[in-house]
N, CA, C, O and CB atoms as a CASP TS submission, in Angstrom:
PFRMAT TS
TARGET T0000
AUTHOR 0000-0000-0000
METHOD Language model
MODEL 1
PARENT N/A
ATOM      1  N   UNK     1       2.961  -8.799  11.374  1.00  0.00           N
ATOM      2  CA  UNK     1       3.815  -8.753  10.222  1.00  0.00           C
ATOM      3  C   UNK     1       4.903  -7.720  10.488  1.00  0.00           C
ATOM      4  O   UNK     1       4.456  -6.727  11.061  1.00  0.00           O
ATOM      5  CB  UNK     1       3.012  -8.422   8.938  1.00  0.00           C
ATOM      6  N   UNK     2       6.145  -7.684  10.241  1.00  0.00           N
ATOM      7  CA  UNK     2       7.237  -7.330  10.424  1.00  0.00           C
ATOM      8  C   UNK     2       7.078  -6.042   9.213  1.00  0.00           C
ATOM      9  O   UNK     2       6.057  -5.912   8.537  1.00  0.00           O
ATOM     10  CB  UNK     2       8.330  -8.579  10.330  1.00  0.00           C
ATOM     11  N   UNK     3       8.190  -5.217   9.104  1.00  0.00           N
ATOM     12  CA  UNK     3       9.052  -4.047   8.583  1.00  0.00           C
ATOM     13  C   UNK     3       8.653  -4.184   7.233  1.00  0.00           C
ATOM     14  O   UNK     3       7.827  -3.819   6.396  1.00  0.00           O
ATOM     15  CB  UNK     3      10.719  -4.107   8.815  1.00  0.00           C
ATOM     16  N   UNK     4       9.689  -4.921   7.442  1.00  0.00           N
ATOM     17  CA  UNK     4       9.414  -5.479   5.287  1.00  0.00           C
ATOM     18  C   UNK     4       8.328  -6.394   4.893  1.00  0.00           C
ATOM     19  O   UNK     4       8.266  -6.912   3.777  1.00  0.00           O
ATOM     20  CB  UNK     4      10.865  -6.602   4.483  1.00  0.00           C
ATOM     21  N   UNK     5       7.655  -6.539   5.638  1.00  0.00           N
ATOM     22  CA  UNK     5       6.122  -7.430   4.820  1.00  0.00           C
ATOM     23  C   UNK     5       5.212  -6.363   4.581  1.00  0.00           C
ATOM     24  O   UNK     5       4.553  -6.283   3.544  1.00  0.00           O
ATOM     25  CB  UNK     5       5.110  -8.732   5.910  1.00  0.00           C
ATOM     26  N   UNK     6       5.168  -5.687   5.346  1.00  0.00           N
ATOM     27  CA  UNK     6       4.393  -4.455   5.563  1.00  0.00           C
ATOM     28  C   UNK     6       4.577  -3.637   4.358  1.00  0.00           C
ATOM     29  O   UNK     6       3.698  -3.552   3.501  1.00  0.00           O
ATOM     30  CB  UNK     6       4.823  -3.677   6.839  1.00  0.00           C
ATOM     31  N   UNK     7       5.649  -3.066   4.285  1.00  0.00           N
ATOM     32  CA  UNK     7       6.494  -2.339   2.933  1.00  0.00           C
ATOM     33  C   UNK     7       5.709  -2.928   1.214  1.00  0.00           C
ATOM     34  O   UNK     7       4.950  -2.423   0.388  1.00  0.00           O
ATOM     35  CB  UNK     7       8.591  -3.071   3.051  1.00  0.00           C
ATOM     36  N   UNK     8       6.538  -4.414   1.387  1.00  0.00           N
ATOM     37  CA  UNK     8       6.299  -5.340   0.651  1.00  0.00           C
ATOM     38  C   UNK     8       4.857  -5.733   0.058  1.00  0.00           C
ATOM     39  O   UNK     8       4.553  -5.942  -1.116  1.00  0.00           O
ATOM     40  CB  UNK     8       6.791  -6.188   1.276  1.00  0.00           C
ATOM     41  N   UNK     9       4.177  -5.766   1.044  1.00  0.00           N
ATOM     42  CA  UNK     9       2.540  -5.619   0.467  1.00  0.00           C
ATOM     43  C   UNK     9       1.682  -4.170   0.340  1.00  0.00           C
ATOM     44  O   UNK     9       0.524  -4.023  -0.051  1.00  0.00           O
ATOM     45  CB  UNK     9       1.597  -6.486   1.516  1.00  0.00           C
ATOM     46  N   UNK    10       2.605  -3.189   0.785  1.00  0.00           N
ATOM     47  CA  UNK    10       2.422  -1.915   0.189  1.00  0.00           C
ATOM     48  C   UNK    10       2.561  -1.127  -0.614  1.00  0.00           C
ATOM     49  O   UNK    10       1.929  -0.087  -0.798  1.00  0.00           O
ATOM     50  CB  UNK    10       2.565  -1.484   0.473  1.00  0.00           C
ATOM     51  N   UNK    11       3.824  -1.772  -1.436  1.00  0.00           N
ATOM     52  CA  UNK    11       4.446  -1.818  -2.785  1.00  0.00           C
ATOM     53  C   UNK    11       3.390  -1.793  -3.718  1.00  0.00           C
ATOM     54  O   UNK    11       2.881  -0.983  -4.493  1.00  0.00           O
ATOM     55  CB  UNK    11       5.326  -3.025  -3.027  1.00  0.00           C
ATOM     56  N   UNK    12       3.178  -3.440  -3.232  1.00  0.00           N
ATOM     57  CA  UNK    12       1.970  -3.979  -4.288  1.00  0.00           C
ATOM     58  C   UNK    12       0.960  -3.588  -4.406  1.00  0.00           C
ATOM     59  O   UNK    12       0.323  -3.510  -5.456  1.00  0.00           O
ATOM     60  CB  UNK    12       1.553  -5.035  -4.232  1.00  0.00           C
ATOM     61  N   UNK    13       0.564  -3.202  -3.111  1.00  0.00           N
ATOM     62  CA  UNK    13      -1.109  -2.640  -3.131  1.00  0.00           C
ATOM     63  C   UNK    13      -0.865  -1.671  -4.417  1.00  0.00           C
ATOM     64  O   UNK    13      -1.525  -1.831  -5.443  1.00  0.00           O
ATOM     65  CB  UNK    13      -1.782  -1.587  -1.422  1.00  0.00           C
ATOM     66  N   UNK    14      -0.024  -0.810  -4.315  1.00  0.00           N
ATOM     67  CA  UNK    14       0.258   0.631  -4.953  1.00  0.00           C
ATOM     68  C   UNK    14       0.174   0.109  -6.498  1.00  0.00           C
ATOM     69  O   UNK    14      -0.733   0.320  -7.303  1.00  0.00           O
ATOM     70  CB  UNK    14       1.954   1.447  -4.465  1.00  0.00           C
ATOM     71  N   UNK    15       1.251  -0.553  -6.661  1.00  0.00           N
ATOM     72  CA  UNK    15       1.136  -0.986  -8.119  1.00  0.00           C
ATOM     73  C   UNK    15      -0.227  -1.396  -9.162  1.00  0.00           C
ATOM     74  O   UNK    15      -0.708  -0.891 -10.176  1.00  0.00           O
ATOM     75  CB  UNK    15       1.893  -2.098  -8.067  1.00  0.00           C
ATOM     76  N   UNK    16      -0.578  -2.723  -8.218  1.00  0.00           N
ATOM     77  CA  UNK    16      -2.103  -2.985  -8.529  1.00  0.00           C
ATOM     78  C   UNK    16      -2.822  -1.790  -8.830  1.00  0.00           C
ATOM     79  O   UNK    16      -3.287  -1.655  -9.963  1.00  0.00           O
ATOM     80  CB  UNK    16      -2.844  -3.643  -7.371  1.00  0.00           C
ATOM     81  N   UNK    17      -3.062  -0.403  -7.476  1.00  0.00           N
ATOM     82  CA  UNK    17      -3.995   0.399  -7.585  1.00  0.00           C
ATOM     83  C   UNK    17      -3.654   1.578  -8.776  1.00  0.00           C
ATOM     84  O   UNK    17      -4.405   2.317  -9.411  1.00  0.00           O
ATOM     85  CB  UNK    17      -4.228   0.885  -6.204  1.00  0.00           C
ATOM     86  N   UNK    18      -2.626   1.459  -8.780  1.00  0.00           N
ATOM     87  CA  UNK    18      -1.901   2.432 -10.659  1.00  0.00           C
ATOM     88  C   UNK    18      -2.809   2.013 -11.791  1.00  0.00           C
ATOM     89  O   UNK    18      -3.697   2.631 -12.378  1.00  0.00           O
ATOM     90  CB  UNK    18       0.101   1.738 -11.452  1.00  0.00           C
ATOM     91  N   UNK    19      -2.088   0.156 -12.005  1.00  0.00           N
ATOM     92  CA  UNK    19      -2.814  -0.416 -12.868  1.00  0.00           C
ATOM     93  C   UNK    19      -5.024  -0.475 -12.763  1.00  0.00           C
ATOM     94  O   UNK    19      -5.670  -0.500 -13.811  1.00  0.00           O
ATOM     95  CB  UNK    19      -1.965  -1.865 -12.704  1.00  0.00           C
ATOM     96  N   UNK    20      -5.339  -0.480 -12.144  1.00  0.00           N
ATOM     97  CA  UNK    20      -6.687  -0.276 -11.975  1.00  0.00           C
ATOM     98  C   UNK    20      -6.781   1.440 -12.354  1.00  0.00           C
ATOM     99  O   UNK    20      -7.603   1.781 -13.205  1.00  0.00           O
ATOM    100  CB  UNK    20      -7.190  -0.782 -10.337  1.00  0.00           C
ATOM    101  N   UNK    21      -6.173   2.171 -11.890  1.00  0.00           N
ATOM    102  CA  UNK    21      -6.541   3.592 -12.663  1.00  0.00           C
ATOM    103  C   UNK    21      -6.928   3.767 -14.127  1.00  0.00           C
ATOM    104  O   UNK    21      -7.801   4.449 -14.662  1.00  0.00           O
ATOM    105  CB  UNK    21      -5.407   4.444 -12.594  1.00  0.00           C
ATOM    106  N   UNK    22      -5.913   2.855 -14.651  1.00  0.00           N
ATOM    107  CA  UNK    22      -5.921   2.972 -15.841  1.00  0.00           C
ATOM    108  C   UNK    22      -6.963   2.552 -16.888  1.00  0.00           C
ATOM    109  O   UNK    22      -6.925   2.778 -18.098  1.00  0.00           O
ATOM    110  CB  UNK    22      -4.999   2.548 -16.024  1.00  0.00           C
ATOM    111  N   UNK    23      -8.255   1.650 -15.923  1.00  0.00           N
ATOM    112  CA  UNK    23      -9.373   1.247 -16.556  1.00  0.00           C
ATOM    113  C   UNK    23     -10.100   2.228 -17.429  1.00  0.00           C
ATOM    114  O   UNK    23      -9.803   3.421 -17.370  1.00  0.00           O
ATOM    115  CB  UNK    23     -10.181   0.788 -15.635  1.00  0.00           C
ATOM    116  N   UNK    24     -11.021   1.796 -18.223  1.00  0.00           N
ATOM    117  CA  UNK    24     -12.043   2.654 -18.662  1.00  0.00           C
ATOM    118  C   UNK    24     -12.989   2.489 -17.995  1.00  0.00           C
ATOM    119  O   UNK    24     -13.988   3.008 -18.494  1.00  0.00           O
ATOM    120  CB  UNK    24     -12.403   2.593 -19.844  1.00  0.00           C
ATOM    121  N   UNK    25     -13.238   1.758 -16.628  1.00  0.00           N
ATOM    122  CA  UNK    25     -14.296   1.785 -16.156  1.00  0.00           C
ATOM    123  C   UNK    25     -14.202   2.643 -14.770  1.00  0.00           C
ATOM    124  O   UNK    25     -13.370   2.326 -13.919  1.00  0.00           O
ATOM    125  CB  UNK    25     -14.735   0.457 -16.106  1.00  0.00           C
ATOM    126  N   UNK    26     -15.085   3.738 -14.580  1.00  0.00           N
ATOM    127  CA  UNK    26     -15.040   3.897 -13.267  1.00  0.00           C
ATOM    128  C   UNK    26     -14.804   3.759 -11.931  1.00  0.00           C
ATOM    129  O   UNK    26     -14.253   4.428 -11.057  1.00  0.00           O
ATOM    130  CB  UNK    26     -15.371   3.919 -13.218  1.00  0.00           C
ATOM    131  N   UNK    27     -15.576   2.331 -12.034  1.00  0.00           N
ATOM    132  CA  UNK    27     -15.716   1.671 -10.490  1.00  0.00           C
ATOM    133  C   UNK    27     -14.526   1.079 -10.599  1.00  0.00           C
ATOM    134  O   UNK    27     -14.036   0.691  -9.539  1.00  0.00           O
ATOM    135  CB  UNK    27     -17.014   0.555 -10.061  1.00  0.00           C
ATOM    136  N   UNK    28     -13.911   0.897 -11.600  1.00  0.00           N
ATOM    137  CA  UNK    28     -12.335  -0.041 -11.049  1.00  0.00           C
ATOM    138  C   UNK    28     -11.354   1.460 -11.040  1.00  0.00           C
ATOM    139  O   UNK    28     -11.120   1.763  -9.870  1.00  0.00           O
ATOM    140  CB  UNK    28     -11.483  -1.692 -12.654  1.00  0.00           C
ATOM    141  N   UNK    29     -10.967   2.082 -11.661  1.00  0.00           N
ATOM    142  CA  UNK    29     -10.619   3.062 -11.259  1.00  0.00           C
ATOM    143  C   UNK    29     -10.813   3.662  -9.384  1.00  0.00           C
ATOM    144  O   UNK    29     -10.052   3.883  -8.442  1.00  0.00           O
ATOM    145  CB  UNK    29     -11.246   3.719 -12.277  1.00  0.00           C
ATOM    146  N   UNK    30     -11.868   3.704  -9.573  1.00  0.00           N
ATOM    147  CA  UNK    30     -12.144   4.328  -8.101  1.00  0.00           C
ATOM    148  C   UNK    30     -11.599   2.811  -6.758  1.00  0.00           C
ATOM    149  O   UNK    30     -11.131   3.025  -5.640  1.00  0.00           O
ATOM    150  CB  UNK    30     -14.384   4.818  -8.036  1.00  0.00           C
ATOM    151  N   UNK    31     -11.839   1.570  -7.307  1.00  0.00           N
ATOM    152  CA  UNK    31     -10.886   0.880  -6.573  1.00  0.00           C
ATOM    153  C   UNK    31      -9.922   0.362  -6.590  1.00  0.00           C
ATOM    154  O   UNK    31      -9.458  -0.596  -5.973  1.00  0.00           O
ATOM    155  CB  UNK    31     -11.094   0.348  -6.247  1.00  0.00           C
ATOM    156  N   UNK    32      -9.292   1.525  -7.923  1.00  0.00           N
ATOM    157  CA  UNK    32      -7.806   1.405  -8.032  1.00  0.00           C
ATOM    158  C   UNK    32      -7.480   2.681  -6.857  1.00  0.00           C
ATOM    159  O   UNK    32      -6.572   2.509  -6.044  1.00  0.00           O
ATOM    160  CB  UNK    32      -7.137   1.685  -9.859  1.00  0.00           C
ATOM    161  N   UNK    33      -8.284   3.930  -6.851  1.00  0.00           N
ATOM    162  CA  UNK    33      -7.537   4.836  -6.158  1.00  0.00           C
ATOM    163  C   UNK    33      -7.627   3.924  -4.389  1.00  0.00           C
ATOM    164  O   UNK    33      -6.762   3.752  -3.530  1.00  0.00           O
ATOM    165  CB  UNK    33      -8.366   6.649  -6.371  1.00  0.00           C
ATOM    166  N   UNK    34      -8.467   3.694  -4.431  1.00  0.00           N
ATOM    167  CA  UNK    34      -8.523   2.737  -2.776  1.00  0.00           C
ATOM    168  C   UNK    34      -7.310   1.774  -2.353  1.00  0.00           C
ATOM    169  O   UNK    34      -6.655   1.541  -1.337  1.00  0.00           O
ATOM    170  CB  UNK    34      -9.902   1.530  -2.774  1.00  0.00           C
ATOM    171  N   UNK    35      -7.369   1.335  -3.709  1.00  0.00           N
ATOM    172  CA  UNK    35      -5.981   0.372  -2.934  1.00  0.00           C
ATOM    173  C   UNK    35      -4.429   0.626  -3.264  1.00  0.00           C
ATOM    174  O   UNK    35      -3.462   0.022  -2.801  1.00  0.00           O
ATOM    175  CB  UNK    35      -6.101  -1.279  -3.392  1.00  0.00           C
ATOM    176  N   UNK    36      -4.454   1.831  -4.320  1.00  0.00           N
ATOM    177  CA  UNK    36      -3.254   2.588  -3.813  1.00  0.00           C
ATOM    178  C   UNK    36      -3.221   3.738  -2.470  1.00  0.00           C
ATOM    179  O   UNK    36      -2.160   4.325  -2.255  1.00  0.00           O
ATOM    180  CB  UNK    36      -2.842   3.325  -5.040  1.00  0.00           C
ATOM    181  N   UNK    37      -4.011   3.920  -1.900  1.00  0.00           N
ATOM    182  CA  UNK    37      -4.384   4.785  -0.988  1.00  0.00           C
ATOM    183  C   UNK    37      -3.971   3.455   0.279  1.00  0.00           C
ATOM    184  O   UNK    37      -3.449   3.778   1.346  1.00  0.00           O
ATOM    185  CB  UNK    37      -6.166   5.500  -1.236  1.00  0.00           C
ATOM    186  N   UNK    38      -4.233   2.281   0.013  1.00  0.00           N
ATOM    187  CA  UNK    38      -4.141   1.096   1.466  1.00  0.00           C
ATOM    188  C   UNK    38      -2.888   0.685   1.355  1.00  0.00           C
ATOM    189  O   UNK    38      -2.110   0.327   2.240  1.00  0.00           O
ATOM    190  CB  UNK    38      -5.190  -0.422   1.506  1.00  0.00           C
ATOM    191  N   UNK    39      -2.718   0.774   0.010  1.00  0.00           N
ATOM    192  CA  UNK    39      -0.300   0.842   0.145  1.00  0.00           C
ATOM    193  C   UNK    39       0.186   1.710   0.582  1.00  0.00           C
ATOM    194  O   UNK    39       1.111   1.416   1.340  1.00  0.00           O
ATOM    195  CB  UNK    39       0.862   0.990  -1.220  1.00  0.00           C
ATOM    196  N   UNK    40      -0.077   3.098   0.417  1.00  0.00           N
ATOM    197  CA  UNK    40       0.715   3.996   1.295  1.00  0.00           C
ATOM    198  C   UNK    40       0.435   3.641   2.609  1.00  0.00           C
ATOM    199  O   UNK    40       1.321   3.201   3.341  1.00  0.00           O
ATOM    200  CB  UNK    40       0.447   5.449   1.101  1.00  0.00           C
ATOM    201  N   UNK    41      -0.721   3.789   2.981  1.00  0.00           N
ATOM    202  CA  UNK    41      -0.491   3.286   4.460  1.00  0.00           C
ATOM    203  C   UNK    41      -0.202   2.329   4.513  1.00  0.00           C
ATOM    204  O   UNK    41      -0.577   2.365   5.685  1.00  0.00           O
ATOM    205  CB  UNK    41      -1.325   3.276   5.314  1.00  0.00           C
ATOM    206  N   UNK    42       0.240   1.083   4.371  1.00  0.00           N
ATOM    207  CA  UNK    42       1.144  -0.206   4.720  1.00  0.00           C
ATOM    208  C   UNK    42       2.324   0.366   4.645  1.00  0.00           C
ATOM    209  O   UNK    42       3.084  -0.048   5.521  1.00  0.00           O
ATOM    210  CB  UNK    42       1.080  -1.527   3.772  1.00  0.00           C
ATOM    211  N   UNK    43       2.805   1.200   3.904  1.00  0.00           N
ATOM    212  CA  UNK    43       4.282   1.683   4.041  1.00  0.00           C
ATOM    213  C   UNK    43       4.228   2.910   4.905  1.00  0.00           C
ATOM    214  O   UNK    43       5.385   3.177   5.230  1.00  0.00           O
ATOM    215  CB  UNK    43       5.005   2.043   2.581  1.00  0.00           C
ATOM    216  N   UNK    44       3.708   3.436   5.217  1.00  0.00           N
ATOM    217  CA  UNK    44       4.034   3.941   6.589  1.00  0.00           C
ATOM    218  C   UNK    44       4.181   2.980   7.939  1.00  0.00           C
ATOM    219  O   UNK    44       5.125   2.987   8.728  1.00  0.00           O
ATOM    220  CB  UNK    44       2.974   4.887   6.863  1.00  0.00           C
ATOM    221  N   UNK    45       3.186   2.289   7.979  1.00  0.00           N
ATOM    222  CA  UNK    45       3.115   0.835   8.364  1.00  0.00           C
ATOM    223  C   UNK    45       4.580   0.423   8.816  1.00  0.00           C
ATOM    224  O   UNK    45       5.024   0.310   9.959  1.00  0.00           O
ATOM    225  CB  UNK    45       2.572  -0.116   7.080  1.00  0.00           C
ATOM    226  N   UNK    46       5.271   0.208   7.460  1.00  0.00           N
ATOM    227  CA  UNK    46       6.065  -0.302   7.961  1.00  0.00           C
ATOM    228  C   UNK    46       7.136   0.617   8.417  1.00  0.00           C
ATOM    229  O   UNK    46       7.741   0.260   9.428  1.00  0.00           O
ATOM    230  CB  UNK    46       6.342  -1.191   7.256  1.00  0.00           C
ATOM    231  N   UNK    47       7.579   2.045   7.703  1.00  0.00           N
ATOM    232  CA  UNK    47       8.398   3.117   8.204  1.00  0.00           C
ATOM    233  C   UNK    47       8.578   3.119  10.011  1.00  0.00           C
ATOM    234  O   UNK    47       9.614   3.277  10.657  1.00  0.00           O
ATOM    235  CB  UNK    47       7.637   4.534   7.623  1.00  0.00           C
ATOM    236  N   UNK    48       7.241   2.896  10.484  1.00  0.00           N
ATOM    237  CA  UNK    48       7.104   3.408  11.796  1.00  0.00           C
ATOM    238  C   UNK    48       7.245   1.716  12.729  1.00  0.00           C
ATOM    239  O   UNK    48       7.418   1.849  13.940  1.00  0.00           O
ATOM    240  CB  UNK    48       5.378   4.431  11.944  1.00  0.00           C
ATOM    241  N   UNK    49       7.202   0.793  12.398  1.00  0.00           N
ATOM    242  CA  UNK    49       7.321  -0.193  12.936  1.00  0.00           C
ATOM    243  C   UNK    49       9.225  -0.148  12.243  1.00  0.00           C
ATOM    244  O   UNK    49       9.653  -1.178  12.763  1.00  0.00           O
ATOM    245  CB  UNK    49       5.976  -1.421  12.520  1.00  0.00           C
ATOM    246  N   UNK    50       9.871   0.177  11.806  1.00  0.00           N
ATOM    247  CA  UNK    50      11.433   0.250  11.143  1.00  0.00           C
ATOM    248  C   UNK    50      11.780   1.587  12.647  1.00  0.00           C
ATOM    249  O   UNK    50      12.419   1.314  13.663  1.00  0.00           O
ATOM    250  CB  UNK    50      11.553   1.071   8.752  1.00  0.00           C
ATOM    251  N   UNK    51      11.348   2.507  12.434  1.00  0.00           N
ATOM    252  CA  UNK    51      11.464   3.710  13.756  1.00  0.00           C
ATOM    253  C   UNK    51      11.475   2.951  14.603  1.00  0.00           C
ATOM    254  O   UNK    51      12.523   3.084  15.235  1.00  0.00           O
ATOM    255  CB  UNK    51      10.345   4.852  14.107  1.00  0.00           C
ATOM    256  N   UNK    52      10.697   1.979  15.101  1.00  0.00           N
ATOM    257  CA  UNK    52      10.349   2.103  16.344  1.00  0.00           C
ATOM    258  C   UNK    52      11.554   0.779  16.937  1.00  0.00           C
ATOM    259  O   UNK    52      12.021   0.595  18.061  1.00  0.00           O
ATOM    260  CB  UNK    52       8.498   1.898  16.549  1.00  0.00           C
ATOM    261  N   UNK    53      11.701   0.254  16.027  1.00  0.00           N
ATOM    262  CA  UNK    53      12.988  -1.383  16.340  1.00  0.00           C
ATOM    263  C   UNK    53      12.270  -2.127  17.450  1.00  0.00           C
ATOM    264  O   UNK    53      11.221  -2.754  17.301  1.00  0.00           O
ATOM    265  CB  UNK    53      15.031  -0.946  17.162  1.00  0.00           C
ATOM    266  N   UNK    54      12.897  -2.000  18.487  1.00  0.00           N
ATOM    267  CA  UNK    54      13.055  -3.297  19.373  1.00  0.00           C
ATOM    268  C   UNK    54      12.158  -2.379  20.549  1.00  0.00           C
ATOM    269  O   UNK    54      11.832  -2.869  21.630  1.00  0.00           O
ATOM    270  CB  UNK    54      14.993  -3.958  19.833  1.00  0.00           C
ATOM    271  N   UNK    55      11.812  -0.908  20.119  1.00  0.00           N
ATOM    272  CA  UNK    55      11.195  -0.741  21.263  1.00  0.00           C
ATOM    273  C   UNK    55       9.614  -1.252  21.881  1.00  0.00           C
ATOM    274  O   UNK    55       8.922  -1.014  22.870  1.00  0.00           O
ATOM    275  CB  UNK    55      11.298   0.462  21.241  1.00  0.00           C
ATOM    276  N   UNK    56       9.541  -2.011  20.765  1.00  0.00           N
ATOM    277  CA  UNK    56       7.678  -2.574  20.878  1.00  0.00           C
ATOM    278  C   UNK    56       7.639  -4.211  21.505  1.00  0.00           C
ATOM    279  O   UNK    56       6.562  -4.785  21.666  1.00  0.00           O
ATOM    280  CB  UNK    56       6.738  -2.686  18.838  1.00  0.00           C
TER
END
């Protein structure tokens, strides 16, 4: 997956994992913090595959 898919589904992860915080239930909470935690890394993801261009 390219630059911006990467980004793009890291966005989302993030968003989703906001909205899951906001549960009253624990366990979704706690896998809200997980899958905003798996968007940031997709957007580094993609930061460093954007750095790196054509050298890969």
């Amino acid at each position: 997956m390219g630059e911006l898919g990467d980004k793009a589904k890291g966005i989302a992860n993030e968003a989703a994992g906001k909205v899951k915080q906001q549960s009253g239930d624990p366990e979704t909470r706690a896998e809200g913090h997980a899958q905003e935690r798996k968007g940031e890394a997709q957007n580094l993801k993609g930061e460093a595959k954007g750095a790196m261009g054509n050298k890969v």
